[in-house]
C-alpha positions as CSV (number, residue, x, y, z in Angstrom):
1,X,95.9,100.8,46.8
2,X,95.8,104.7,47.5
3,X,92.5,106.6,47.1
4,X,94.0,109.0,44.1
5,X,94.7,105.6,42.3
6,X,91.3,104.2,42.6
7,X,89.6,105.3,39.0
8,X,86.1,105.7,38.1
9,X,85.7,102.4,36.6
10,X,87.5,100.5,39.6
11,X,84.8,102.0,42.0
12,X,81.4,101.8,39.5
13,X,79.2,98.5,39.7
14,X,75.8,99.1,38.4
15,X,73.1,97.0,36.3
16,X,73.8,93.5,36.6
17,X,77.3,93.4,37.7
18,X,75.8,95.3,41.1
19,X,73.0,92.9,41.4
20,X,75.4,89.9,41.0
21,X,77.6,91.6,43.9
22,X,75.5,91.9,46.1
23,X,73.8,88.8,45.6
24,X,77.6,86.8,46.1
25,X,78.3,88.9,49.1
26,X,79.3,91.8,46.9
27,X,82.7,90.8,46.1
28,X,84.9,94.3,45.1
29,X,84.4,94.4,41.1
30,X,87.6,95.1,39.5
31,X,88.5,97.4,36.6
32,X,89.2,94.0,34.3
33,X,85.9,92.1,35.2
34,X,83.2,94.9,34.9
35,X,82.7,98.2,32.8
36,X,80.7,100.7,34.9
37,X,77.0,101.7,34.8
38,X,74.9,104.2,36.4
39,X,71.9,103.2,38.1
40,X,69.4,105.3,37.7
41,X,67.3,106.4,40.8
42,X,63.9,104.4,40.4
43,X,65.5,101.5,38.1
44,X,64.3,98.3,38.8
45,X,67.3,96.7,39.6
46,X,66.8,98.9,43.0
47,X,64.8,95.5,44.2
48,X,67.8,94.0,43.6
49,X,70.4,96.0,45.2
50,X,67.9,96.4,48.1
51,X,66.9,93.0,48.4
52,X,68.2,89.9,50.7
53,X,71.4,89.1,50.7
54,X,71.7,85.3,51.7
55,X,75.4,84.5,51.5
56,X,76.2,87.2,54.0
57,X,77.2,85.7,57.3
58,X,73.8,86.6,58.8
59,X,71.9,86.8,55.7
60,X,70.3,90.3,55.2
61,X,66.4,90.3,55.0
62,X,65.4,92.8,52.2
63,X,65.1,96.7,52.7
64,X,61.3,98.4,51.5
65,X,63.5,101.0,49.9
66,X,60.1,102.1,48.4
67,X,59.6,103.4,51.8
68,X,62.8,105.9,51.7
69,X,62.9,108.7,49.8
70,X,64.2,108.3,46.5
71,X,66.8,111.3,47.4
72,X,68.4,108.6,49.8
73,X,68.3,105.6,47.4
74,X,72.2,104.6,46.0
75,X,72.6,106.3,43.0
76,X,75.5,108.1,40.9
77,X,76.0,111.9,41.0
78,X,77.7,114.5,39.8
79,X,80.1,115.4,42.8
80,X,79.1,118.6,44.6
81,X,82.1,118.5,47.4
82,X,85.3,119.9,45.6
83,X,87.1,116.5,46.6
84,X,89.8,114.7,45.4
85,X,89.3,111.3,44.1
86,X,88.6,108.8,46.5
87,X,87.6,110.9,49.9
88,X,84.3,110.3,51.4
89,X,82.3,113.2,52.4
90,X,79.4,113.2,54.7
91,X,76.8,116.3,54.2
92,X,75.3,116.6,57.8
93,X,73.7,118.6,56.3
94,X,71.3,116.9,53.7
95,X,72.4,113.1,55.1
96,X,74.5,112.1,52.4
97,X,77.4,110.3,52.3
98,X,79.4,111.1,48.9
99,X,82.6,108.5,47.9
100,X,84.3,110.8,45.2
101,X,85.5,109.2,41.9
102,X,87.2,110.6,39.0
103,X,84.9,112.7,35.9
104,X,83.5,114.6,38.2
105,X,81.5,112.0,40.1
106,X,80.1,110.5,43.3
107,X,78.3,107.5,44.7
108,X,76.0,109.1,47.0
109,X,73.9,107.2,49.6
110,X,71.6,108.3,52.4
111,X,72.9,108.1,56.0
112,X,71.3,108.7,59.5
113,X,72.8,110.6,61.9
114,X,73.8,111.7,65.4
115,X,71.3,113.5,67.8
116,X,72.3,116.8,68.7
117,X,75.1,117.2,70.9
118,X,76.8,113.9,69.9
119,X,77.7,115.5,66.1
120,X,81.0,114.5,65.0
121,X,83.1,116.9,62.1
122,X,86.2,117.6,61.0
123,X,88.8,115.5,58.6
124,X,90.0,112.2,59.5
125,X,91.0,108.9,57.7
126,X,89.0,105.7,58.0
127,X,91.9,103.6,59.8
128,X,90.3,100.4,59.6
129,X,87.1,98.8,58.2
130,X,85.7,95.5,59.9
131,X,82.8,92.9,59.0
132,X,79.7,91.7,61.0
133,X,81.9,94.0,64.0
134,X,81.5,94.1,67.5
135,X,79.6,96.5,69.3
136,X,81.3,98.0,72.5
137,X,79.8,101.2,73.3
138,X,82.0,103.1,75.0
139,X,81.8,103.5,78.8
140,X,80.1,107.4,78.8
141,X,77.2,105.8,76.9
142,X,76.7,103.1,79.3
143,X,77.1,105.6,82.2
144,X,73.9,107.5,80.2
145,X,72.1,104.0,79.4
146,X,73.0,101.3,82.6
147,X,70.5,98.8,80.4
148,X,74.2,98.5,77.4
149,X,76.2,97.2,81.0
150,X,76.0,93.4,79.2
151,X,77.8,95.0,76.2
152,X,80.5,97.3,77.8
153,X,84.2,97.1,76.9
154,X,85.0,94.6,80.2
155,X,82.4,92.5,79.9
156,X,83.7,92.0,75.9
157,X,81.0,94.1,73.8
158,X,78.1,92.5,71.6
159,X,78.5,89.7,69.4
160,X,78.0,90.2,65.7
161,X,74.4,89.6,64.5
162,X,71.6,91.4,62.8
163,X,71.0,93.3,66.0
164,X,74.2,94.6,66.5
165,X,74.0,98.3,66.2
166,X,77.0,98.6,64.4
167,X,75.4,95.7,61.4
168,X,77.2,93.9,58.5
169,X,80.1,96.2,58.2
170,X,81.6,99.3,60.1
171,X,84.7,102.0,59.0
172,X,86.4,103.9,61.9
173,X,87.1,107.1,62.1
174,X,90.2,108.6,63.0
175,X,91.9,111.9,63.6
176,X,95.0,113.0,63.6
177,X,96.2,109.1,65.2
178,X,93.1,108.6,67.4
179,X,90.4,106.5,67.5
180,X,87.4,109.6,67.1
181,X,84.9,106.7,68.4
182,X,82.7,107.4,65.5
183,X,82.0,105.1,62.9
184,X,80.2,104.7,59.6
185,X,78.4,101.5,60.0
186,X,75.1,99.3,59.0
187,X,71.9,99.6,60.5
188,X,68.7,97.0,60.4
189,X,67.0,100.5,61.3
190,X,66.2,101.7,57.4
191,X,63.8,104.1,58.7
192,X,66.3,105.9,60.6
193,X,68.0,107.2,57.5
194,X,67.4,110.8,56.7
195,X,67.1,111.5,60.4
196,X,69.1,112.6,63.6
197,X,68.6,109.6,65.9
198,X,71.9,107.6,67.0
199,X,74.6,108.8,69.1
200,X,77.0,110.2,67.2
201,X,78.0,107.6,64.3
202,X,76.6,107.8,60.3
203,X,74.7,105.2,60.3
204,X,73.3,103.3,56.6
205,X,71.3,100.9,55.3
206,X,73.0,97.6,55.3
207,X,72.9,97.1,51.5
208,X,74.6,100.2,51.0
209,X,77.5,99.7,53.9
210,X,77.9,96.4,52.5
211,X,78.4,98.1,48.7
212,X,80.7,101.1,50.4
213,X,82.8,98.9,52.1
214,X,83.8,97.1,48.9
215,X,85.0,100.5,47.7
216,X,87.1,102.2,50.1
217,X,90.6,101.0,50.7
218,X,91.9,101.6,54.7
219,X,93.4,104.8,55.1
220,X,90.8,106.8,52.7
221,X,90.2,110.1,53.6
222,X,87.2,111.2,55.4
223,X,85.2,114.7,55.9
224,X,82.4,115.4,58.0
225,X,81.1,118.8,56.8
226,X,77.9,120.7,56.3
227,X,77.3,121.6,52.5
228,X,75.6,124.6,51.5
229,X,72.7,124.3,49.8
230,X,70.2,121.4,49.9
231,X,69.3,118.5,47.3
232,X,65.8,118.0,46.4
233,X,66.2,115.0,44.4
């Protein structure tokens, strides 16, 4: 399935249908099994779409997502970037990650993101999308940190696990045919989001990557960009 094909309904699980996705290992809802509905931010059914997940692989401990801003909590918006229909947008500049939908929309969540001097922008695709990944950091990052040596390329990475950096699920970023080496991935670090901490890749809550990965076919288009203005709620 293309990105301009995907329609609002196809990419909106919300109320109950969410809840009972996440808590089955959030199976993709289809256009024929649920009709959408917006989430508001502060709805109770945020302790469900933030709580554990137990038929994950590693089963995912719940998030105190009363802890994050609200701004960063999952939640349907109207869509500020200009995008088509299916393109993911990350705002470095307010830590959002946007997946357009049709209407007018987005499914915004909060992300984390690189330190300065490891930003990443531009437009790519997301060439591939993997779960519970392996972490290999590449070999300038364990030239910088000699302690990642056990997880380098030759010795075969990290295995998957809840302290994998890369977490329950990971999209790679591509450019123009190549391999960018940044990646939108899960993080057990929830604290992290809203912040510049990681080397690089946008980093979110693994709820939320678990959710976004259900949504976004291989090959959808990506931008990393700065948006003007900023979002106070």
């Amino acid at each position: 399935m293309h990105p301009e094909t995907l329609t609002r309904r196809g990419f909106i699980m919300g109320g109950a249908g969410l809840a009972a996705a996440t808590l089955s290992g959030c199976t993709t809802t289809t256009a024929e099994t649920a009709e959408p509905v917006i989430v508001p931010a502060g709805s109770p059914v945020l302790a469900t779409m933030y709580g554990p997940v137990s038929e994950e692989r590693f089963p995912l401990p719940a998030i105190p997502y009363q802890k994050i801003g609200k701004r960063f909590h999952r939640q349907m918006v109207s869509d500020p970037t200009g995008e088509r229909p299916g393109t993911l947008i990350v705002d470095t500049a307010n830590y959002f990650l946007y997946l357009t939908i049709e209407d007018g929309q987005a499914m915004r969540y909060g992300v984390g993101l690189g330190r300065q001097g490891f930003e990443w922008s531009g437009r790519g695709v997301i060439q591939y999308k993997r779960q519970w990944p392996r972490w290999t950091p590449p070999d300038e990052m364990v030239a910088r940190q000699p302690e990642l040596q056990p997880y380098s390329i030759a010795n075969g990475g990290m295995d998957p696990g809840l302290k994998n950096p890369l977490g329950a699920r990971a999209l790679y970023i591509f450019q123009n045919g190549e391999d960018t080496i940044y990646r939108i991935h899960g993080s057990p670090e929830w604290w992290t989001i809203g912040k510049s901490v990681s080397s690089g890749c946008v980093r979110m809550i693994n709820q939320d990557v678990v959710d976004l990965y259900g949504r976004v076919p291989d090959r959808a288009p990506i931008v990393v960009t700065s948006l003007p203005g900023s979002v106070a709620v």
